[in-house]
N, C-alpha and C positions, 0 to 999 in steps of 0.2 A: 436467539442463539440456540444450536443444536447439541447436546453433548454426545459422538459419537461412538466415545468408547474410555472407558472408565479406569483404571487400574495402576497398577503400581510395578514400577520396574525396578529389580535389581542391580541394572548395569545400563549405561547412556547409550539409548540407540544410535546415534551422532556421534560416538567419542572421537573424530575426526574433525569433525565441524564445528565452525569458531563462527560469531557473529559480533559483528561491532556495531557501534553508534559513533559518529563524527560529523560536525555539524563544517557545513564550506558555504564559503562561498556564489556568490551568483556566475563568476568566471567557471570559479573549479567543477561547478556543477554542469556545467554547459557542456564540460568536456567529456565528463561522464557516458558513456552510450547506454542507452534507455533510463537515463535519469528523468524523473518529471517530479513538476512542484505542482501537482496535481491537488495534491492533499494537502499540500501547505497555505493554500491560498482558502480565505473564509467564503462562502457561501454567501454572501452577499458583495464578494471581490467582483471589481467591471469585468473581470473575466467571466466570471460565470453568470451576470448578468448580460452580458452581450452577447454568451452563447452559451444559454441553457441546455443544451443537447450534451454539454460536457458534462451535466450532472446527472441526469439522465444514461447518458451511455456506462457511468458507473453505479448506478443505483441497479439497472439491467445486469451488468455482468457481478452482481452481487445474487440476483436474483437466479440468473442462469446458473448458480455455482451450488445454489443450495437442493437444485433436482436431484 
């Protein structure tokens, strides 16, 4: 982990912006657009042992994010 800038704010950059947590669903999630259970699934789940290239393809855009 990179710390890219350090400091202390007087006032909330975001005072607009809200963010939640809510747990759904396998239905409700589906309906979602760009929802993925990408990260929900363990590392040793048949999905990512039947295609490794899924763990891969995010370890890369992990990598490509920190140039």
């Amino acid at each position: 982990m990179i710390v890219l800038l350090k400091e202390e704010n007087a006032e909330p950059q975001f005072n607009e912006w809200a963010m939640g947590f809510k747990k759904i669903d396998a239905k409700t999630a589906s309906e979602v657009p760009g929802y993925s259970d990408f990260l929900d699934l363990p590392l040793t789940s048949e999905k990512f042992q039947s295609n490794p290239s899924k763990s891969l393809k995010l370890l890369l855009s992990f990598k490509r994010d920190m140039r």
